[in-house]
C-alpha positions as CSV (number, residue, x, y, z in Angstrom):
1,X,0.0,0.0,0.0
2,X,1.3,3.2,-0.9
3,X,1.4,6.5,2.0
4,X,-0.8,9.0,1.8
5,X,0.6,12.1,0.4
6,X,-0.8,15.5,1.4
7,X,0.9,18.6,0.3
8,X,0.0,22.1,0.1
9,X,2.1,25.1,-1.1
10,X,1.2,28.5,-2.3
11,X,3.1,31.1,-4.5
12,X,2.2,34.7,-5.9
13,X,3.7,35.3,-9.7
14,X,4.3,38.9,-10.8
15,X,5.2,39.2,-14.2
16,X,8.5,40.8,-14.8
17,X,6.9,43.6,-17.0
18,X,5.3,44.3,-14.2
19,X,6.5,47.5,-12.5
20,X,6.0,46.1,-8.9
21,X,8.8,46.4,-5.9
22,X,8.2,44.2,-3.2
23,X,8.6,45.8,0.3
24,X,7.6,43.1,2.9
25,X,7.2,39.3,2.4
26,X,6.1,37.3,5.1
27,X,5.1,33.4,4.8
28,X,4.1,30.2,7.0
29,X,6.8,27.4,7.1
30,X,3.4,24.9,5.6
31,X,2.9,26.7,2.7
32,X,-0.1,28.0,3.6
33,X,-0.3,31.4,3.0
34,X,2.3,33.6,1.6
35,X,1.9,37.5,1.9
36,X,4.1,40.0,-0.5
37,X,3.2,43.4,0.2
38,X,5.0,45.9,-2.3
39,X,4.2,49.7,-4.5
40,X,2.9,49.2,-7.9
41,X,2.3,52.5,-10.1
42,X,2.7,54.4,-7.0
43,X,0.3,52.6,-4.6
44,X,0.8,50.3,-1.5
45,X,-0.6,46.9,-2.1
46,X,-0.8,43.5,-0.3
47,X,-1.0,40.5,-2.2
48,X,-2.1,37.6,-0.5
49,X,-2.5,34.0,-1.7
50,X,-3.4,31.2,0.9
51,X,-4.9,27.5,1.0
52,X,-7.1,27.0,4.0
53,X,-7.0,23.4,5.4
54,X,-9.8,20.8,5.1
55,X,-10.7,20.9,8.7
56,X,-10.4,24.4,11.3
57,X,-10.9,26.9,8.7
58,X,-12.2,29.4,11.0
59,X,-9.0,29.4,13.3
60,X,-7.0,29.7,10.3
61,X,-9.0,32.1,8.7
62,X,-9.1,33.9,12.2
63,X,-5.4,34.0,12.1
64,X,-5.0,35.3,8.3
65,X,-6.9,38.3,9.3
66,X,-5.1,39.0,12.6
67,X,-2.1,39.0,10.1
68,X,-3.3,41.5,7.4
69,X,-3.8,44.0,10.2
70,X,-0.5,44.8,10.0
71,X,-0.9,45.9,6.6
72,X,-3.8,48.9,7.1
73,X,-2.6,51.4,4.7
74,X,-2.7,49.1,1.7
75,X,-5.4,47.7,-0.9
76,X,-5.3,43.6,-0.5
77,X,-6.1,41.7,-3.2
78,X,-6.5,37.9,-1.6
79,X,-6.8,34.9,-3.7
80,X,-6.4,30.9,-2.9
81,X,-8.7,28.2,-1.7
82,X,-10.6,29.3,1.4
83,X,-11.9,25.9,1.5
84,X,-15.3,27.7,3.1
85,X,-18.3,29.3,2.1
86,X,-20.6,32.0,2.5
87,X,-23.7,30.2,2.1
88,X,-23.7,26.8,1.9
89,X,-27.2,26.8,0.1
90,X,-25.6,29.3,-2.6
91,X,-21.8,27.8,-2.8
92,X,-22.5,24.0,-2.5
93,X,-23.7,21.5,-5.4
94,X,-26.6,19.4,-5.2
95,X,-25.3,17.1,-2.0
96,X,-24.7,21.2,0.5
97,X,-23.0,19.3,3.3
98,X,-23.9,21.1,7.0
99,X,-22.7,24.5,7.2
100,X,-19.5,25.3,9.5
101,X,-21.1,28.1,11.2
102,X,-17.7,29.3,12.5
103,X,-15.7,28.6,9.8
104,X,-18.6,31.2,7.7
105,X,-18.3,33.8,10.3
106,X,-14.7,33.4,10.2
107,X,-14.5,33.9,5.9
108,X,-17.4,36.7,6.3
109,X,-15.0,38.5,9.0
110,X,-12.3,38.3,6.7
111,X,-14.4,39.7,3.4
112,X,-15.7,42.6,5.6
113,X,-12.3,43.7,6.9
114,X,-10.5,43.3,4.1
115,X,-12.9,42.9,1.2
């Protein structure tokens, strides 16, 4: 029998054309989230890309947004795979499995602060 292999690893590609300077990058050692924060065409932005796990999305989630506090004076843009929804009625297929209520209110916290 062969082990079970799990991975997970993020990345954020800029193109070189791009006339972006990267200030501040800050990353997890399980390649969960990485977080560039740079100027482009004279304005601060944060660049986040992250892959939630499978299970305790709303502590992770929790802790993405304590970390983009520290970036207040920036537009985010924040991509990945939340693994989470809004509304599971809305953002499941035809089998909606019950809702994580915290994990929701978690991923809603994080769209209202930095959405």
């Amino acid at each position: 029998m062969e082990p079970k292999i799990a991975s997970k690893g993020v990345c954020i590609l800029i193109s070189k054309k791009t006339k972006f300077k990267a200030l501040d990058v800050n990353r997890d050692k399980e390649g969960r989230w990485l977080i560039v924060s740079g100027e482009m065409l004279n304005q601060k932005i944060t660049l986040v890309n992250l892959y939630a796990p499978n299970a305790a999305q709303a502590n992770f989630l929790t802790s993405i947004n304590i970390l983009l506090a520290k970036y207040t004076d920036t537009l985010h843009i924040i991509g990945g795979d939340f693994n989470s929804v809004c509304n599971a009625s809305l953002d499941r297929s035809s089998h909606p499995l019950p809702a994580d209520k915290a994990s929701s209110r978690a991923f809603a916290e994080l769209l209202d602060t930095h959405g």
